[in-house]
C-alpha positions as a Markdown table, in Angstrom:
| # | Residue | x | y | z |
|---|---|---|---|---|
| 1 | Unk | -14.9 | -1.0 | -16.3 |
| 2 | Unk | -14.2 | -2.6 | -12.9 |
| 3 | Unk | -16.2 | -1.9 | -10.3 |
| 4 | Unk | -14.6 | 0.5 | -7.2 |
| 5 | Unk | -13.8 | -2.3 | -4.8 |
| 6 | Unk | -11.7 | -4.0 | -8.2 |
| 7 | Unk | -8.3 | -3.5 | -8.6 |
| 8 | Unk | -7.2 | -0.9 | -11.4 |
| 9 | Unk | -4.9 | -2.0 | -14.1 |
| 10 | Unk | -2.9 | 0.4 | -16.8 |
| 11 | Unk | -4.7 | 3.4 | -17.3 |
| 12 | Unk | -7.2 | 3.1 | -14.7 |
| 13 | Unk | -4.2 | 2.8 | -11.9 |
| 14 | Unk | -2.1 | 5.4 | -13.5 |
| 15 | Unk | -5.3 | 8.2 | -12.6 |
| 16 | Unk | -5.4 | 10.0 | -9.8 |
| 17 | Unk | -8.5 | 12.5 | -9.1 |
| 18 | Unk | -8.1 | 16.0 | -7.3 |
| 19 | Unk | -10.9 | 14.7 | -5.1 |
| 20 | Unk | -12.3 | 11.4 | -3.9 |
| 21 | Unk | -15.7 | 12.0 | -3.5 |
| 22 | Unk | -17.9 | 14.9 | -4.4 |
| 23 | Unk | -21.2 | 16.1 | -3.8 |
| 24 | Unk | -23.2 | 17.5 | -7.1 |
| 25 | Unk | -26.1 | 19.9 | -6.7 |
| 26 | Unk | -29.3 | 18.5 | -8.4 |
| 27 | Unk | -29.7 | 19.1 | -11.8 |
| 28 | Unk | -26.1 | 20.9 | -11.8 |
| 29 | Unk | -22.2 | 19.6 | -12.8 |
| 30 | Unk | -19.2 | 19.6 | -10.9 |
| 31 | Unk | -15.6 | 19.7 | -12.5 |
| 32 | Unk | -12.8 | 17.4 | -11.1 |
| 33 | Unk | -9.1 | 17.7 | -11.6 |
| 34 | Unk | -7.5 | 14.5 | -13.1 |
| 35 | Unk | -3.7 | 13.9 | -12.5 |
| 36 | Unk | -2.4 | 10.8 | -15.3 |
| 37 | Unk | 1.0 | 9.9 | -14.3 |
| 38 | Unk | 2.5 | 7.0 | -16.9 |
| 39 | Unk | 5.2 | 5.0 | -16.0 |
| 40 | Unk | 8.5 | 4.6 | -17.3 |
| 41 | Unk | 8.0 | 1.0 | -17.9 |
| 42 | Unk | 4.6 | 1.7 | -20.0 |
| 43 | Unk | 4.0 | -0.8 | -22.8 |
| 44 | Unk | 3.9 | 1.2 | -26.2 |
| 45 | Unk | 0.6 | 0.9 | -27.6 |
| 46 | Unk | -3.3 | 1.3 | -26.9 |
| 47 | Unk | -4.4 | 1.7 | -23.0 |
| 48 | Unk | -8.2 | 2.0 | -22.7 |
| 49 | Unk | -9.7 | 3.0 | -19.4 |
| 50 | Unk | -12.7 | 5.1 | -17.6 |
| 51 | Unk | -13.5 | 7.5 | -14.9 |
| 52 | Unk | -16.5 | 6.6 | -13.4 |
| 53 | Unk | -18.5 | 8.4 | -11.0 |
| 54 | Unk | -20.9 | 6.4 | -8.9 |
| 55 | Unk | -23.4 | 7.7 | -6.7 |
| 56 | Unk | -22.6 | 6.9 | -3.1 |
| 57 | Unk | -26.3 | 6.1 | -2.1 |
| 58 | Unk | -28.5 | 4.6 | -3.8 |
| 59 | Unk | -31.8 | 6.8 | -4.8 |
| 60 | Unk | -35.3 | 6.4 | -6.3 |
| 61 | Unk | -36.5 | 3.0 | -5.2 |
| 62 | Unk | -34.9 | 2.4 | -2.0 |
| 63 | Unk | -37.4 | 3.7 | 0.0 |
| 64 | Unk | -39.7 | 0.9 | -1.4 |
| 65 | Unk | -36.6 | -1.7 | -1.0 |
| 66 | Unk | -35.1 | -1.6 | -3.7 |
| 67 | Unk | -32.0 | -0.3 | -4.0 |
| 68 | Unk | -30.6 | 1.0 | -7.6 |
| 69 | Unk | -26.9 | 2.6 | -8.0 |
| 70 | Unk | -26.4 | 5.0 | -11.1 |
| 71 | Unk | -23.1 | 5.7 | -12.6 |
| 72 | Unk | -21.1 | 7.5 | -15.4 |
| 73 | Unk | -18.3 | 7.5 | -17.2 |
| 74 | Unk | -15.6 | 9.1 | -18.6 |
| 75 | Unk | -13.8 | 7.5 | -21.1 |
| 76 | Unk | -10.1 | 7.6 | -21.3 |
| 77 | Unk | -8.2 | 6.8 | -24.6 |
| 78 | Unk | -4.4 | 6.6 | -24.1 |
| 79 | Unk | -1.6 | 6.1 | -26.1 |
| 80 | Unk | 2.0 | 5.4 | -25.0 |
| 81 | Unk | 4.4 | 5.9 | -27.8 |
| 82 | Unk | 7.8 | 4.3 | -27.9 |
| 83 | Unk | 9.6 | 1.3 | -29.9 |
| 84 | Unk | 7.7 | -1.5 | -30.1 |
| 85 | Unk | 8.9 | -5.1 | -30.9 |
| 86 | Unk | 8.2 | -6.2 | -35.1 |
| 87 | Unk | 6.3 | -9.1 | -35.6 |
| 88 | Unk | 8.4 | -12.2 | -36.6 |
| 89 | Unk | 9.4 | -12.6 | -40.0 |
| 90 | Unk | 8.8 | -16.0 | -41.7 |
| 91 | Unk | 11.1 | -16.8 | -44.8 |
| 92 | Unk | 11.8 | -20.3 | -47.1 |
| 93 | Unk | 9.0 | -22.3 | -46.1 |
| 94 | Unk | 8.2 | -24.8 | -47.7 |
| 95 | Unk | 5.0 | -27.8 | -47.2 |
| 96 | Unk | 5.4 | -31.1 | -48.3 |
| 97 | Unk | 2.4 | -33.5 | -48.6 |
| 98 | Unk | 2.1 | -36.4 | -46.3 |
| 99 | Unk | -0.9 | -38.4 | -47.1 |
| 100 | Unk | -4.2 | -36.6 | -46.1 |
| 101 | Unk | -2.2 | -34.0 | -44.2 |
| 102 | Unk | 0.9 | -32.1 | -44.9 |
| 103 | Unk | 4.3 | -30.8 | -43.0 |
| 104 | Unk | 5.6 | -27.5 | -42.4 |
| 105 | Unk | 9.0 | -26.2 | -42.4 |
C-alpha cells in the first residue's frame, strides 16, 4: 500500500471514491461509493490494490506528544481478462561438455 501522498499505480489509480473524505460517528460505519474504471490498455492478468481509509488527525497520544495515525483497508483483488502472450517454447537443445563446464544450444 502506498501511502496518500504516493503515487497510485494499476488498480489503485483506476479507483475513484464517491467522496474524498468522510467523517465516521464513533463507534459507527459509514458506506462509500467506489467507481473502478479499467482501461483499454489493461495488462491481462492479476492487479492487487487497497482502499485505505486513514484518519485525518491523529488521536490518543497527541495530547501527550505523540502523535499516532490509524488506518484501514480494503482490499481489492482484480482481474483483467484478455489474450495474454505464451511463454517461449524451447525445442532441440542439445549440451555438449566442455571440460568442467558445458555449452548450450
Amino acid at each position: 500500500m502506498r501511502g496518500p501522498d504516493e503515487p497510485r499505480r494499476a488498480a489503485g489509480a483506476w479507483a475513484r471514491l464517491a467522496q474524498e473524505r468522510v467523517t465516521a460517528p464513533a463507534g459507527g460505519s459509514v458506506s462509500v461509493a467506489l467507481t473502478l474504471t479499467v482501461p483499454d490498455r489493461a495488462e491481462p492478468g492479476d492487479h492487487p490494490g487497497a482502499v485505505v481509509a486513514l484518519e485525518d488527525r491523529p488521536g490518543g497520544g497527541a495530547a501527550r506528544g505523540i502523535g499516532v495515525r490509524q488506518a484501514v483497508a480494503a482490499r481489492l483483488d482484480l482481474r483483467v481478462t484478455g489474450p495474454t502472450a505464451p511463454a517461449p517454447a524451447v525445442r532441440e537443445v542439445t549440451v555438449s561438455r566442455r571440460g568442467a563446464g558445458a555449452e548450450v544450444s
